[in-house]
C-alpha positions as a printed Julia matrix, in Angstrom:
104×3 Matrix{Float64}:
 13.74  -22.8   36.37
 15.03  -20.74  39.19
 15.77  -17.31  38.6
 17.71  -14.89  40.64
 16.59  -11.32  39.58
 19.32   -8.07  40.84
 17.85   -4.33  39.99
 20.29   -1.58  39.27
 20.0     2.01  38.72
 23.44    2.53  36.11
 23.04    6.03  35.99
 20.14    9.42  36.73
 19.36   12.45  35.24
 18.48   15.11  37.54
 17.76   18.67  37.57
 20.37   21.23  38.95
 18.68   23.49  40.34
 16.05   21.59  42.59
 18.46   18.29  43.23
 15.2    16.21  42.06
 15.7    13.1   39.86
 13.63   13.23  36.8
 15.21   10.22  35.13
 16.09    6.73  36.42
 17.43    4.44  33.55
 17.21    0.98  35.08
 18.45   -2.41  34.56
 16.54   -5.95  35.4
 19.42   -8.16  35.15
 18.65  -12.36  35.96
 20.44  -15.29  36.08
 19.21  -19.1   35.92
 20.37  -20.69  39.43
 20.76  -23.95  37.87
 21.88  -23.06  34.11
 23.82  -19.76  34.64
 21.97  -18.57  32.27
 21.84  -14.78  32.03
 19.27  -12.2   30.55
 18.68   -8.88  30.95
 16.27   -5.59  30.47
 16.69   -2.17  30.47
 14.82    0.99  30.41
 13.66    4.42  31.79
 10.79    5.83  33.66
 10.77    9.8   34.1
  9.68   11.56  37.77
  8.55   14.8   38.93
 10.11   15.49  41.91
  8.58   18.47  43.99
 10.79   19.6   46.03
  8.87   21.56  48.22
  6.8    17.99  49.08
  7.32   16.08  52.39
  9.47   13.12  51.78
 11.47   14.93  48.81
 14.75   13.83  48.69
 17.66   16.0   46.98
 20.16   13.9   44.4
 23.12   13.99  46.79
 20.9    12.11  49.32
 19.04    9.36  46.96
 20.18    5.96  47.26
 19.95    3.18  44.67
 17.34    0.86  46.81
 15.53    4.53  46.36
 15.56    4.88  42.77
 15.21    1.6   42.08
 11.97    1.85  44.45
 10.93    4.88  42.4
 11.72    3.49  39.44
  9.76    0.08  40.08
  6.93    1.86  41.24
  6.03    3.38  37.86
  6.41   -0.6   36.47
  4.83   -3.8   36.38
  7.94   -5.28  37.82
  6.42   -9.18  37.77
  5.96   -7.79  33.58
  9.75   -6.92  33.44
 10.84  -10.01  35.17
  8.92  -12.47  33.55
 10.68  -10.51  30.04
 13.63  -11.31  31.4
 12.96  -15.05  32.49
 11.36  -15.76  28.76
 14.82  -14.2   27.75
 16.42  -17.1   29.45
 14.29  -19.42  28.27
 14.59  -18.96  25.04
 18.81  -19.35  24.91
 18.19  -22.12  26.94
 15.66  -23.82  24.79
 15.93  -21.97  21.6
 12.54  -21.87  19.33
 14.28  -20.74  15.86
 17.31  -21.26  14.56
 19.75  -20.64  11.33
 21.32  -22.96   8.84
 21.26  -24.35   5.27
 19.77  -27.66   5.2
 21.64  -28.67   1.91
 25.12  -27.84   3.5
 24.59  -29.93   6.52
């Protein structure tokens, strides 16, 4: 099984005054290459942003390859992905199912 993984920042949370992020809400979305498969994940991680530090960059100047960098740096991203790829697997090759066995 051959995943293709894409990271996404939807949306921030930042404060005002100081332009520094403090919230990233992040997606993990995959997609088997050979099933089309798709599964996702989604979360948070919160950041301190100083911005008096060297390096700081203010909201209007963030991209998403930097919040997702941020974002992946506070996560065990091979965690996350493998989440998603079990996700996959499971519609895939599904382990329960429903149904009455007298109405069959």
């Amino acid at each position: 099984m051959a995943i293709t993984y894409n990271w996404t920042v939807p949306t921030t949370e930042y404060d005002t005054a100081t332009g520094g992020i403090t919230i990233i809400h992040w997606r993990c979305n995959g997609i088997d290459d050979t099933t089309g498969t798709t599964g996702s994940s989604y979360g948070t991680t919160s950041h301190q942003p100083d911005p008096d530090a060297a390096g700081f960059i203010p909201y209007v100047d963030v991209t998403e390859a930097d919040a997702i960098g941020w974002a992946q740096g506070q996560l065990d991203v091979a965690a996350v992905e493998q989440a998603v790829a079990n996700r996959i697997d499971e519609q895939d090759n599904p382990t329960v199912s429903t149904g009455t066995p007298w109405a069959a």
